[in-house]
C-alpha positions as CSV (number, residue, x, y, z in Angstrom):
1,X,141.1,77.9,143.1
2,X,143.3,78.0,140.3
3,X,142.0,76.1,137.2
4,X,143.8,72.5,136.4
5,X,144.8,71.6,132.9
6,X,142.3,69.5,131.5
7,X,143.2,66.2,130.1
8,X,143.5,65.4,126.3
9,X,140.3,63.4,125.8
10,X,140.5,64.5,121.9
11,X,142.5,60.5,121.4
12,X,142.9,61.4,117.7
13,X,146.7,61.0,116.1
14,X,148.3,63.7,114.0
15,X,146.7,62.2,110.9
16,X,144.1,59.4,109.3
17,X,145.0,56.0,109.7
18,X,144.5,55.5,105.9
19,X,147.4,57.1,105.3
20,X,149.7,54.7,106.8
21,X,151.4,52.8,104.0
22,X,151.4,55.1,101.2
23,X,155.2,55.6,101.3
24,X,155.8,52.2,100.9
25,X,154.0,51.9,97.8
26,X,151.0,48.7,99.2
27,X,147.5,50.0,99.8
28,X,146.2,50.6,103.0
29,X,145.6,47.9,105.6
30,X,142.9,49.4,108.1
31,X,144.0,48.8,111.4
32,X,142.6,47.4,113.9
33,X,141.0,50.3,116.2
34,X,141.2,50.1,120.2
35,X,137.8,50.2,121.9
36,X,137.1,53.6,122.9
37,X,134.7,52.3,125.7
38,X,134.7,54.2,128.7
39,X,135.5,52.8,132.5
40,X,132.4,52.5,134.6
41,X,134.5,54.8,136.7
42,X,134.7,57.6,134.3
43,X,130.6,57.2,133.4
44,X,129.4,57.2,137.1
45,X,132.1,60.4,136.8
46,X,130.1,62.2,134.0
47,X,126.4,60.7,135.4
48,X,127.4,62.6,139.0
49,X,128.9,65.8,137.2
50,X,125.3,66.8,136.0
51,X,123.6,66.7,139.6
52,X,124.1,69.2,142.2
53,X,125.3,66.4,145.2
54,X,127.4,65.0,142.6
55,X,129.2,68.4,141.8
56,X,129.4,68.8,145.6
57,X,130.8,65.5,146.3
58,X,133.6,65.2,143.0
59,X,134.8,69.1,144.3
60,X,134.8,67.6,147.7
61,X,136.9,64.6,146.6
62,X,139.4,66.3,144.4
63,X,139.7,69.5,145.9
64,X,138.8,69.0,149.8
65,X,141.6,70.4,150.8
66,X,141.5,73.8,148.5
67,X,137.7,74.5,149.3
68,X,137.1,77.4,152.3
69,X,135.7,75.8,155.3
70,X,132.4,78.0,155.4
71,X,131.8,77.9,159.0
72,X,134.8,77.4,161.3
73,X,134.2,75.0,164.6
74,X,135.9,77.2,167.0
75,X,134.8,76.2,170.5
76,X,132.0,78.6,172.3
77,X,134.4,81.1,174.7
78,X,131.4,81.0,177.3
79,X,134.1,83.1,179.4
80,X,134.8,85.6,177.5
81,X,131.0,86.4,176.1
82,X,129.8,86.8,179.2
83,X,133.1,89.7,179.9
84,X,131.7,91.2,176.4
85,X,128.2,91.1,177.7
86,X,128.8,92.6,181.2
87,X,130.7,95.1,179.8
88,X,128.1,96.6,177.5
89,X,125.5,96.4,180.6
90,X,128.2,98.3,183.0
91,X,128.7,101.1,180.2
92,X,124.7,101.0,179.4
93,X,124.1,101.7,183.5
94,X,126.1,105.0,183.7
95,X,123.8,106.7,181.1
96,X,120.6,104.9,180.9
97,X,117.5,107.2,182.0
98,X,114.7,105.3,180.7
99,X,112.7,102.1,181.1
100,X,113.5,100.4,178.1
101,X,117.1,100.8,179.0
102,X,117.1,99.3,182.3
103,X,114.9,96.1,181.1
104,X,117.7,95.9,178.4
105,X,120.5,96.3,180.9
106,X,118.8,93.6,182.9
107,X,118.5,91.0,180.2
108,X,122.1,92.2,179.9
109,X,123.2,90.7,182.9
110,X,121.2,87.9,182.8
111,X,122.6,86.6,179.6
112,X,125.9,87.4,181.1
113,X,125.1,85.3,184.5
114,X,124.0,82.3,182.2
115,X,127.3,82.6,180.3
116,X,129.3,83.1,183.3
117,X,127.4,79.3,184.5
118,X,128.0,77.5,181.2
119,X,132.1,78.0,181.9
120,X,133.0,73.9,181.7
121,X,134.1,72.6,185.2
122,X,137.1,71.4,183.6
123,X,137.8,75.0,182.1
124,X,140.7,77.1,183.7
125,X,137.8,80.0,184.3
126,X,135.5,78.3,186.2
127,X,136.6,79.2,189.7
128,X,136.3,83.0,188.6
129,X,133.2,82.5,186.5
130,X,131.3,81.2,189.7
131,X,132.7,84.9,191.3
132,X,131.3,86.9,188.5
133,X,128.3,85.2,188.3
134,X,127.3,86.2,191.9
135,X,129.0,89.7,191.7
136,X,126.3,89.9,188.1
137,X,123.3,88.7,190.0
138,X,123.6,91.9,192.3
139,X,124.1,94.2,189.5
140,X,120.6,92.0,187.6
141,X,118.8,93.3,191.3
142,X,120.2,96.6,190.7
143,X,119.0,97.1,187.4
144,X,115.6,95.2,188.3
145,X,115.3,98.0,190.7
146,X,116.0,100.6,188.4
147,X,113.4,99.4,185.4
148,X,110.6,99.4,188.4
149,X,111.3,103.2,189.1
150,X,111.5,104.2,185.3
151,X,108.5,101.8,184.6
152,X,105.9,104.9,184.2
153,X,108.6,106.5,181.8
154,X,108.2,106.2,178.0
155,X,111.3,108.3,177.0
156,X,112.7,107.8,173.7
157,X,116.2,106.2,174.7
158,X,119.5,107.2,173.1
159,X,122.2,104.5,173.6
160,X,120.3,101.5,171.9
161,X,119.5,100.8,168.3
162,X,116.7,98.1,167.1
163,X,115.5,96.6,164.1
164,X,114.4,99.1,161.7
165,X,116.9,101.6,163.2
166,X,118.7,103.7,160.5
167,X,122.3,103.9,159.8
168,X,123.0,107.0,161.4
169,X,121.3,106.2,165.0
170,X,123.1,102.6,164.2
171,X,126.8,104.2,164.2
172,X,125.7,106.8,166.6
173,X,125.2,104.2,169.2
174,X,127.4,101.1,168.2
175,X,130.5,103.6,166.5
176,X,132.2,102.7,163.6
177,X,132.4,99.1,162.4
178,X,136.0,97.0,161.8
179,X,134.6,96.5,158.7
180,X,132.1,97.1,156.0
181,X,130.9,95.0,152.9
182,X,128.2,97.2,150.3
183,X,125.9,95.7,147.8
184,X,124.5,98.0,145.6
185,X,123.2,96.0,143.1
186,X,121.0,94.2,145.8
187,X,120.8,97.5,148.3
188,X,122.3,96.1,150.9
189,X,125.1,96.6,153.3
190,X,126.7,94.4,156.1
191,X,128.7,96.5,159.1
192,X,131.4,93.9,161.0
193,X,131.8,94.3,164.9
194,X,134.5,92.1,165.8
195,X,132.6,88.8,164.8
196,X,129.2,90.4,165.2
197,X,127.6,91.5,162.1
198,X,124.7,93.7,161.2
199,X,122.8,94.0,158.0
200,X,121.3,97.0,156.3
201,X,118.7,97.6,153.4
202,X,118.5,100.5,152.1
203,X,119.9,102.5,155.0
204,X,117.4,100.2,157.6
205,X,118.3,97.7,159.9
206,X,116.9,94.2,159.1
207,X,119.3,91.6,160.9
208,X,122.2,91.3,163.0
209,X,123.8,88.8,164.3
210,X,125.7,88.9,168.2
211,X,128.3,86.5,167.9
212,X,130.4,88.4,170.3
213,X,127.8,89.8,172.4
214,X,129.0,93.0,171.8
215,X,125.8,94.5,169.8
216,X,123.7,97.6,171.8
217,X,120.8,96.3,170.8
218,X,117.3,96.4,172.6
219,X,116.7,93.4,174.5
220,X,114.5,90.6,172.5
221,X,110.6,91.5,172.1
222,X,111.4,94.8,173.8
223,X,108.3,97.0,173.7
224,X,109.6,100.4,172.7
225,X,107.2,103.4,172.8
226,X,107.5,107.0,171.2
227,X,104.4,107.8,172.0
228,X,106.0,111.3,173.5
229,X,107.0,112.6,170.1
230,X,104.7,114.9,168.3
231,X,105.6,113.6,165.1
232,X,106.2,110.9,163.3
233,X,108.7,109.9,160.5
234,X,109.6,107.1,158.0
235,X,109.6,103.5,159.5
236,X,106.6,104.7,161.9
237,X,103.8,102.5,162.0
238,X,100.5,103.4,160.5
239,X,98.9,103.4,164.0
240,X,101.7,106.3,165.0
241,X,100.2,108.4,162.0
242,X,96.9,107.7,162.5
243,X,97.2,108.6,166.3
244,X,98.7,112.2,165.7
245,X,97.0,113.1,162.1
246,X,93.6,111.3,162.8
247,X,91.4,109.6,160.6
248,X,92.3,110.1,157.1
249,X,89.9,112.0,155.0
250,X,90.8,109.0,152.6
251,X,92.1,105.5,152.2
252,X,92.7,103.4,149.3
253,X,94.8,100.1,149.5
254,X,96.5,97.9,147.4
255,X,96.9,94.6,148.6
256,X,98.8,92.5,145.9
257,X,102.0,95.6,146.5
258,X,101.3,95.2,150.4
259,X,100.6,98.9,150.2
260,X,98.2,101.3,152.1
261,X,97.8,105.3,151.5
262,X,96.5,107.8,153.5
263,X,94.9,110.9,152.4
264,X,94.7,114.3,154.8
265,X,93.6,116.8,152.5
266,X,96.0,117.1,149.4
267,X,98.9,115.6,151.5
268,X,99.3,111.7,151.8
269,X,101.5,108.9,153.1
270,X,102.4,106.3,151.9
271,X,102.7,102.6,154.2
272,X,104.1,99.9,152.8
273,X,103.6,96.4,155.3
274,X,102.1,98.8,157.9
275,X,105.2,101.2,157.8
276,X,105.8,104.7,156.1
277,X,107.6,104.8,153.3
278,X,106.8,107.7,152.0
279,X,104.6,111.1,151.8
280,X,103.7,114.3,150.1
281,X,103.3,117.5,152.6
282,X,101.7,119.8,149.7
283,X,99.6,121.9,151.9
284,X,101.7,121.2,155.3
285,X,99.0,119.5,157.1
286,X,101.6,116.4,158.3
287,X,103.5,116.1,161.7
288,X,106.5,114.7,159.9
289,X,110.0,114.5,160.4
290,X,112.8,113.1,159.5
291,X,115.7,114.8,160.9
292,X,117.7,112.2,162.6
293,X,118.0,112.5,166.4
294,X,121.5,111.8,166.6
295,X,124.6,114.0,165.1
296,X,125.8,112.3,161.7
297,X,129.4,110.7,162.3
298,X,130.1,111.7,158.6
299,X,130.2,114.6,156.2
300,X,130.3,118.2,156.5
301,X,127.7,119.9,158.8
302,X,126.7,122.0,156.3
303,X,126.4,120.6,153.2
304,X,126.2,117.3,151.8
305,X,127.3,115.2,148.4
306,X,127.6,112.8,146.5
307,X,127.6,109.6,148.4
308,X,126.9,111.3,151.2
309,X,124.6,109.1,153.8
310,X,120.9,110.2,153.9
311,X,121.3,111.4,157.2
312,X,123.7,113.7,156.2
313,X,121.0,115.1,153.6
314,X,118.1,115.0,156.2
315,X,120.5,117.0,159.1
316,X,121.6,119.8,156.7
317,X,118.2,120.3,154.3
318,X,115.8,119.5,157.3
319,X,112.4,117.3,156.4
320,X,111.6,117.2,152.7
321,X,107.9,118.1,151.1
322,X,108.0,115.3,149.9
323,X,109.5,111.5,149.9
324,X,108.8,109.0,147.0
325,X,110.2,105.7,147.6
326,X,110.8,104.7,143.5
327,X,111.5,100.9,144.5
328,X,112.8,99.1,147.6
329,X,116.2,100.4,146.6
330,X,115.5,103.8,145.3
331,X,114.2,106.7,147.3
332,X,113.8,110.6,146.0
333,X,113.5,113.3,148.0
334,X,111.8,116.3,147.0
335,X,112.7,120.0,148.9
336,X,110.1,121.8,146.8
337,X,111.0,121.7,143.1
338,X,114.3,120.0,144.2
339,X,115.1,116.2,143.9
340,X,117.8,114.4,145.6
341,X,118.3,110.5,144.2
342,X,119.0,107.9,146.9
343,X,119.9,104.3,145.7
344,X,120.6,102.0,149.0
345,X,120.9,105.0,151.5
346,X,123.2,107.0,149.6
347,X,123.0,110.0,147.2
348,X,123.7,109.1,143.7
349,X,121.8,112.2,141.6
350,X,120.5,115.5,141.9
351,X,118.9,118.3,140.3
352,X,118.9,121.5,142.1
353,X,115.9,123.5,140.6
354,X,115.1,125.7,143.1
355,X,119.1,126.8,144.3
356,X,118.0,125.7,147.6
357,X,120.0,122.5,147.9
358,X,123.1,122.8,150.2
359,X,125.2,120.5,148.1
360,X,129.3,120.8,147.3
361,X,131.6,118.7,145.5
362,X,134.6,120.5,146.0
């Protein structure tokens, strides 16, 4: 908005009124000064100036037309989210080969069926969105069918991303966004699909949003299991730990920071609101890793730097020693007397100590 001039309010003239007269030789006759009272207009002005509403509301009045409309009222395409939805489920159903897949695929189509049912009457799509719907409630059977057969399997699946996935399994699965929007200063980062959004921090998943349906995310309150793995890895629950380390030989807890820590000998890990955050393999005792399943979509395959992603770091150096998480921003990685400096998912700082860190800034 660009700024308006702001009216003269000083009312003062280019010099006293006392002076008026002195070239005529008489003294001075004060003048009769206006009153300087203001409107009740102007007052109510200033008295609504110094409250939120009444910033809102004078912005509003004088500026309507210059202030961004922050959420537009397109109409719902009913139509065309169900087409977005059914698409993802067709694509999901050539490659899925696990339980959780199929129960997603099958919420999949049964989102798209109730889209396909809420095309208006009056709508030129109806006709054909009364087709689809039927052709959809087939492929729901299907997939029903499907989840039933795979319901004993508790494979880790590869073409769906959740809450708390990382960035890497993220774009591994969804592909690159049409746009991205970093906060540093805040550690966050928001990736644009079309419409749909989805927010990062630190490198994690915390929210997304599937305005277009378009988002290959696990159905809603899907139970996912990895109980196959024989390790675990930051983000897994404390139960995971405890379920392949055992019982700690130690556990100390600090409940103001929401934080828990686990001692197995002179390793630990650290959980912070029931997940890991972090851990110290001194004398190799832990089943960690963190060596992301999927292929990183950027950097070199051999050597990582400076803004590279962490998975880029994890896939060429392998699990660090040790992981310190400094604040909710900041994470170190330690590869023996080596340090790599993470701030929001990203490599800011290193120090190789040991020459063991595959790094390159040519």
């Amino acid at each position: 908005m660009s700024k308006r001039p702001r009216a003269d309010l000083n009312g003062k003239d280019s010099y006293p009124y006392w002076m008026e007269g002195f070239t005529s030789g008489k003294p001075p006759t004060p003048q009769r000064r206006r009153s300087r009272r203001l409107p009740w207009s102007t007052v109510l002005w200033v008295v609504g100036l110094v409250t939120l509403p009444g910033v809102i509301a004078l912005l509003a009045t004088r500026y309507g037309n210059q202030l961004p409309i922050a959420i537009a009222n397109r109409p719902v395409d009913s139509f065309q989210l169900a087409v977005n939805r059914a698409s993802s489920a067709a694509e999901l159903t050539q490659t899925a080969t696990s339980h959780a897949e199929w129960l997603t695929i099958k919420a999949w189509w049964q989102e798209a069926i109730d889209l396909m049912n809420a095309v208006p009457i009056s709508g030129p799509n109806h006709a054909i969105a009364q087709t689809k719907a039927k052709e959809y409630r087939r492929n729901l059977e299907y997939a029903h069918s499907m989840a039933m057969s795979h319901s004993t399997e508790i494979a880790q699946p590869q073409q769906l991303w959740a809450m708390g996935s990382p960035r890497s399994e993220l774009l591994h699965v969804q592909g690159d966004p049409t746009e991205a929007v970093r906060y540093d200063s805040t550690c966050k980062e928001i990736l644009y699909y079309g419409e749909s959004s989805v927010e990062l921090n630190n490198g994690v998943v915390t929210k997304f949003e599937d305005v277009d349906r378009n988002l290959k995310v696990y159905a809603s309150n899907l139970p996912v299991s990895n109980g196959t793995l024989s390790y675990w890895t930051l983000g897994s629950s404390r139960e995971q730990v405890v379920r392949l380390q055992g019982t700690p030989g130690r556990f100390t807890q600090e409940e103001s920071l929401g934080k828990e820590f686990l001692q197995y000998g002179d390793s630990s890990v650290d959980i912070t609101d029931g997940k890991v955050t972090g851990y110290a393999n001194l004398d190799d005792a832990l089943t960690v890793s963190v060596e992301p399943l999927a292929t990183p979509q950027t950097g070199s395959t051999n050597s990582w730097t400076i803004g590279s992603e962490r998975s880029d770091v994890f896939s060429v150096q392998g699990t660090p020693t040790r992981v310190t998480e400094v604040s909710s921003c900041v994470q170190i990685l330690h590869y023996d007397d080596s340090i790599v400096q993470l701030r929001n998912g990203f490599v800011t700082e290193y120090h190789n100590f040991d020459d063991n860190l595959r790094v390159s800034l040519e």
